[in-house]
C-alpha positions in Angstrom: 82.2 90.0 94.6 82.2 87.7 97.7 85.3 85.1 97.7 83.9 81.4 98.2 87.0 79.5 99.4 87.7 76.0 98.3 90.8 75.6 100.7 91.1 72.5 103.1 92.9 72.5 105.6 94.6 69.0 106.3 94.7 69.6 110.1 97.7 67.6 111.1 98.9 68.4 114.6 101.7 67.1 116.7 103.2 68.2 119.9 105.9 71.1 119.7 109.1 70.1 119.7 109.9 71.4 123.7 107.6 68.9 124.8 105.4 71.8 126.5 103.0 73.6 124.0 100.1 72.2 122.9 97.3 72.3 119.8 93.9 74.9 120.6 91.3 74.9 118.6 88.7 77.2 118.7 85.9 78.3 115.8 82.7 80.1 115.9 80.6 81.8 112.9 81.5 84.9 111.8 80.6 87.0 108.6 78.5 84.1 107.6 81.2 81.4 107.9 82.9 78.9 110.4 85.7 81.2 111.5 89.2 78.9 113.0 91.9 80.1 114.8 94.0 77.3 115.6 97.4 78.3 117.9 100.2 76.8 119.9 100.5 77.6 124.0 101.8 76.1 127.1 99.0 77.7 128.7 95.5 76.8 127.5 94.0 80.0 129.3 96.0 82.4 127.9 95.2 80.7 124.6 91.3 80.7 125.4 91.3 84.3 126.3 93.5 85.4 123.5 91.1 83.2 121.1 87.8 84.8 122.7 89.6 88.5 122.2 90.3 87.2 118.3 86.2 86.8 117.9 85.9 89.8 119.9 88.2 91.4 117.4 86.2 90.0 114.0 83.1 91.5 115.7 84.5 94.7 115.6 86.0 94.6 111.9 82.4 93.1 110.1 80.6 96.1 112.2 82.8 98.3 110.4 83.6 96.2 107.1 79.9 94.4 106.7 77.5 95.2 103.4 74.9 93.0 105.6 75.1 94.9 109.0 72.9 98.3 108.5 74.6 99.8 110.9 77.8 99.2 110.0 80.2 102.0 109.2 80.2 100.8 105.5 76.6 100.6 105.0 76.5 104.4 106.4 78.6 105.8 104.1 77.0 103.6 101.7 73.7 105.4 102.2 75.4 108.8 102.7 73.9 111.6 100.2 75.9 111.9 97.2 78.7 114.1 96.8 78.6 114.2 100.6 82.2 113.9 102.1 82.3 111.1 105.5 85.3 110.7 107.5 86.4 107.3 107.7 87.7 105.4 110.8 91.1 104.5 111.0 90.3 100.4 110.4 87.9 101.8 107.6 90.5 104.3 105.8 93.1 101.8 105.6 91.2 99.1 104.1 90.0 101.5 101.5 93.5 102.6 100.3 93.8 98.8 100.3 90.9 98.5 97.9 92.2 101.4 95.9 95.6 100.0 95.2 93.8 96.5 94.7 92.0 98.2 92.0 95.1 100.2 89.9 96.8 97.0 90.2 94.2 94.4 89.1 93.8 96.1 85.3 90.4 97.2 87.1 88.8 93.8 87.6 89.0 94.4 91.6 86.2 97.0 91.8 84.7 97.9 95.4 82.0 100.2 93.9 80.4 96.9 92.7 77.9 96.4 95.2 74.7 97.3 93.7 75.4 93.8 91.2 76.6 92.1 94.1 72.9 92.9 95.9 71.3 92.0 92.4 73.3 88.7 91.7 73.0 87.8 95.4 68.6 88.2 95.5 68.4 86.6 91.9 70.6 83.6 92.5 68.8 82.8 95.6 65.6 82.5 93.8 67.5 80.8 91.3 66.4 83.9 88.6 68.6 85.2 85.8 68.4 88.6 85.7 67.8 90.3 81.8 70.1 92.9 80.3 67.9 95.8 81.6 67.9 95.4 84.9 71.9 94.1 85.2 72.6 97.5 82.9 70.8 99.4 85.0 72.6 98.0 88.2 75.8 98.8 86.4 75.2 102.5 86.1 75.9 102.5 89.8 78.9 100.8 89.4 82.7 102.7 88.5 85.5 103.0 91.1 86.0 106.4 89.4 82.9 107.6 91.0 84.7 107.4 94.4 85.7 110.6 95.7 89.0 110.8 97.8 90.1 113.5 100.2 93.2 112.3 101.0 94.1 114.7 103.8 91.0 114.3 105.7 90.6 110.4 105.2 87.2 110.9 104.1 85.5 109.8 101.0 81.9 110.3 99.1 80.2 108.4 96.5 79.6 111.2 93.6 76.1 109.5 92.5 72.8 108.2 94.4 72.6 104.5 94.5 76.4 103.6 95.1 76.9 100.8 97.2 80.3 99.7 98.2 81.4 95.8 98.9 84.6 94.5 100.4 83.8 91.1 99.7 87.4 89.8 98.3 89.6 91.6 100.4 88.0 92.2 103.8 88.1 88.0 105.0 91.7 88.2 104.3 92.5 91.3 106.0 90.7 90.5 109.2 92.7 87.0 109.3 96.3 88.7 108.9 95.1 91.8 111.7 94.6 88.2 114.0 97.7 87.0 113.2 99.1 90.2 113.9 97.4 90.2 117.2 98.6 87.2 118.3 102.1 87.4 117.8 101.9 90.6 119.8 100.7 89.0 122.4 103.3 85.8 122.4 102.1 83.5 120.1 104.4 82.9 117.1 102.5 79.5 115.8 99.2 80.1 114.8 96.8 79.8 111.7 93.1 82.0 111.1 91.2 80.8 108.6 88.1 83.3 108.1 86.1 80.7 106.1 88.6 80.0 104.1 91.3 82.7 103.9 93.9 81.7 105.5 96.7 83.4 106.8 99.8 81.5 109.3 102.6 81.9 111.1 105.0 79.6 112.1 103.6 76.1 111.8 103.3 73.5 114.1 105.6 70.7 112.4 108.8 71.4 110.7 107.1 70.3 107.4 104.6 73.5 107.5 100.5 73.4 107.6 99.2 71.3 105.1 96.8 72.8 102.3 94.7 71.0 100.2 93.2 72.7 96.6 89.7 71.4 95.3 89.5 69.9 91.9 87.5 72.7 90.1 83.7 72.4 90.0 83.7 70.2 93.2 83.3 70.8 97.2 85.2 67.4 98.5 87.7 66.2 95.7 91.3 67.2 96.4 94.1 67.7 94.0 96.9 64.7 94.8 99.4 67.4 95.7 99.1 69.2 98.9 100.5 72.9 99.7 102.9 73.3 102.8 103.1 77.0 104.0 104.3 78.7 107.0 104.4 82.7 107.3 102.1 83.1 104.6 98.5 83.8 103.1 97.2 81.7 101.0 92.9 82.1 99.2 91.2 80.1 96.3 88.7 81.4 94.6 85.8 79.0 92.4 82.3 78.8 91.6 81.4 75.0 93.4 79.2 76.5 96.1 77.4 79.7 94.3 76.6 80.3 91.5 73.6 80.2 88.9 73.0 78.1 85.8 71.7 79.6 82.5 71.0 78.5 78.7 73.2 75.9 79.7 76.2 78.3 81.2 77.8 78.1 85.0 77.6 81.9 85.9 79.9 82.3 88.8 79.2 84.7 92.0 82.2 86.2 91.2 81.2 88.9 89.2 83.4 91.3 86.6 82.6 94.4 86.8 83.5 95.7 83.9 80.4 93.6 82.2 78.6 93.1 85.1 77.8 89.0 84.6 79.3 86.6 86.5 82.6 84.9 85.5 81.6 82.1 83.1 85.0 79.7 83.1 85.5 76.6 85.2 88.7 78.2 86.8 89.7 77.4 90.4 92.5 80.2 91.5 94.8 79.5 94.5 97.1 82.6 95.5 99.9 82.6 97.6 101.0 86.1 99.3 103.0 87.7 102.2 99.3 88.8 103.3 95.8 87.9 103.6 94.2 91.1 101.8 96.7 90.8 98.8 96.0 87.0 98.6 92.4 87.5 98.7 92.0 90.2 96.1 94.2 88.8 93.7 92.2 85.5 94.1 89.4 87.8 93.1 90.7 89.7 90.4 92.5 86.1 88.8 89.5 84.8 88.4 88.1 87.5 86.2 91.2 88.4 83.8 93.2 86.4 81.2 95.6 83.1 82.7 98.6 85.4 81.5 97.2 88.7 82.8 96.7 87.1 86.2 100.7 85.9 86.3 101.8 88.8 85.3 99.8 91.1 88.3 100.2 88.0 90.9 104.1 88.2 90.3 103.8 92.2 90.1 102.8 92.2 94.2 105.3 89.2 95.0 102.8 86.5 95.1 102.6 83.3 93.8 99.6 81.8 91.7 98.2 78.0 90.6 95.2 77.8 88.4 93.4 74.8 87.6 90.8 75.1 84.9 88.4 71.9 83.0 88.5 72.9 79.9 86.9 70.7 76.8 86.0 68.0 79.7 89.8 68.2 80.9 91.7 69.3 83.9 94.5 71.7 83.1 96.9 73.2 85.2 98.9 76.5 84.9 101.0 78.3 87.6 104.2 80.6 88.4 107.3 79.4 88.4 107.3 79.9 92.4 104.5 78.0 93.1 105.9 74.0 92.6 108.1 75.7 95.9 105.1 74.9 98.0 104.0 71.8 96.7 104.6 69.7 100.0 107.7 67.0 98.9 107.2 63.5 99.3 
C-alpha cells in the first residue's frame, strides 16, 4: 500500500529577509527514495550537522518501520508466532495507534494488516504478471485489521493468525518527515522543508509567498497542473498510479491496493492532501484513492485537512476538491 508521490517541488530560494541566513540543501537515499531536507541557517555547520543527524534519524525510524529490512522491529513482529503478544518500542507503539485510528477513520480502506498483497502485488508487477483470483484470495485470507490483537496497557500487540504481515507503507514517509521537522525546530531552525520522496512536510518558508508545490496531471511523471500550491506549516502527499502499476485486459491496476477486494485501485485518480501533519496527509492520500470522491471529502474534512482530486475520466481531466483547498492555490 506503498504511496508513490507525484509532488514537485518548485524549489525557488531567495535570501532571508535579515540578510544573514542562507539556503542548504542536502539529500541522500533513504527507504528507496531521494530523501531532501532543505533548511534556512546563518551557520552552514550547524545546518550540515543537524542535516547529517536528520539521515541519522531516518536510519533509525526504517530500522524500526521497514517491511524490506529483516531485522527490523516490524518484520520481527511480523514473523512473531501467532497469538504471541510483542512489546512494541515507543517509535513503534505510537505509529501503530496511528495506523489504528487511520484505519476507524478511513471507512477501512487504510488497512496495515495488508502486507501479504502488498508482497504479492509487489513480486508480480515486477515480472509484469497478473496474479489469478486464487492466489490474490488466498493472500487475502491473511489480510483484516481485526486480526490485530491490542494490549493496550502493555503496548504490545500480536497477529492472531500465521502468515500476517504488516505494512506501513502510506503513513510511515509522512511521519518520519514531520518527527524531522520536529527535530529541527528544537534545535533552532524554524524554516525548513523534508520531503521523504515525496511527502512533504514544512515549516516556515523561505519567501513570504510560501514553498511552491506543483501537482502532476494524472497518468503523467513531468506534466504540471497550471496552478501551483503555496504552503508554509503544513503537510502536504499526492498519491497516483504514473510510476507503478500493472496493465491487464486492457485495465491500469494501480499499486495502491484496497484491501477490502484485494486488486489494485483501477481509476485514473491523482489525490493531493493537505494536513496539519505528514502521517495524516499521507494516509488520507492513501485511503482517498481507494473510496468514493464524496467519501474521501467527507473523512479529509473529518481530520481537518484539505483535499484536490484530479481524475481523466471519458478522455477528460476533471477536477473536484474542498472548499478549503482554492486557499492554497498560489495567487497570481
Amino acid at each position: 500500500m506503498r504511496n508513490y508521490i507525484f509532488l514537485l517541488i518548485c524549489l525557488v530560494f531567495v535570501l532571508f529577509a535579515n540578510g544573514q541566513s542562507k539556503k542548504f540543501h542536502f539529500v541522500q537515499n533513504k527507504m528507496g527514495s531521494p530523501f531532501n531536507i532543505i533548511l534556512g541557517s546563518a551557520d552552514s555547520l550547524k545546518a550540515s550537522r543537524l542535516a547529517n543527524e536528520c539521515f541519522t534519524l531516518i536510519d533509525s525510524f526504517s530500522h524500526i518501520y521497514s517491511d524490506y529490512d529483516s531485522s527490523s522491529e516490524l518484520s520481527k513482529l511480523s514473523t512473531a508466532p501467532e497469538n504471541e503478544f510483542q512489546i512494541c518500542s515507543p517509535a513503534l507503539w505510537d505509529i501503530l495507534i496511528l495506523s489504528k485510528q487511520a484505519f476507524e477513520n478511513s471507512l477501512h480502506s487504510y488497512d496495515i494488516s495488508i502486507g501479504p498483497l502488498s508482497k504479492l502485488w509487489r513480486s508480480y508487477r515486477k515480472k509484469q504478471l497478473f496474479p489469478d483470483s486464487l492466489t490474490v484470495n488466498e493472500s487475502k485470507k491473511h489480510v483484516g485489521f481485526e486480526k490485530i490483537l491490542w494490549n493496550d496497557s502493555l503496548h504490545q500487540i500480536a497477529l492472531s493468525i500465521k502468515g500476517m504481515k504488516l505494512d506501513l507503507g502510506g503513513i510511515a514517509k509522512g511521519y518520519i518527515a514531520q518527527k524531522l521537522i520536529e527535530f529541527l525546530q528544537r534545535n533552532g531552525i524554524d524554516t525548513a522543508l523534508a520531503d521523504a520522496g515525496g511527502d512533504i512536510v514544512m515549516s516556515n518558508s523561505l519567501a513570504n509567498e510560501g514553498w511552491l508545490v506543483g501537482i502532476n496531471v494524472p497518468e503523467t511523471t513531468d506534466e504540471l497542473l497550471k496552478l501551483k500550491l503555496s504552503l508554509s506549516n503544513y503537510a502536504v502527499a499526492t498519491s497516483g498510479d504514473a510510476y507503478q502499476y500493472i496493465e491487464h485486459n486492457g485495465i491500469k491496476y494501480s499499486h495502491i491496493i484496497d484491501p477490502r477486494t484485494g486488486y489494485g485501485v483501477s481509476f485514473q485518480r491523482n489525490v493531493t492532501v493537505i494536513a496539519k501533519d505528514g502521517a495524516t496527509a499521507d494516509w488520507l492520500a492513501t485511503a482517498c484513492s481507494i473510496i468514493s470522491i464524496p467519501e474521501a471529502k467527507k473523512i479529509c474534512l473529518n481530520q481537518h485537512a484539505e483535499l484536490f482530486i484530479s481524475s481523466i475520466e471519458n478522455g477528460k481531466l476533471q477536477t473536484y476538491q474542498t472548499a478549503g483547498f482554492k486557499k492554497f492555490w498560489k495567487k497570481n
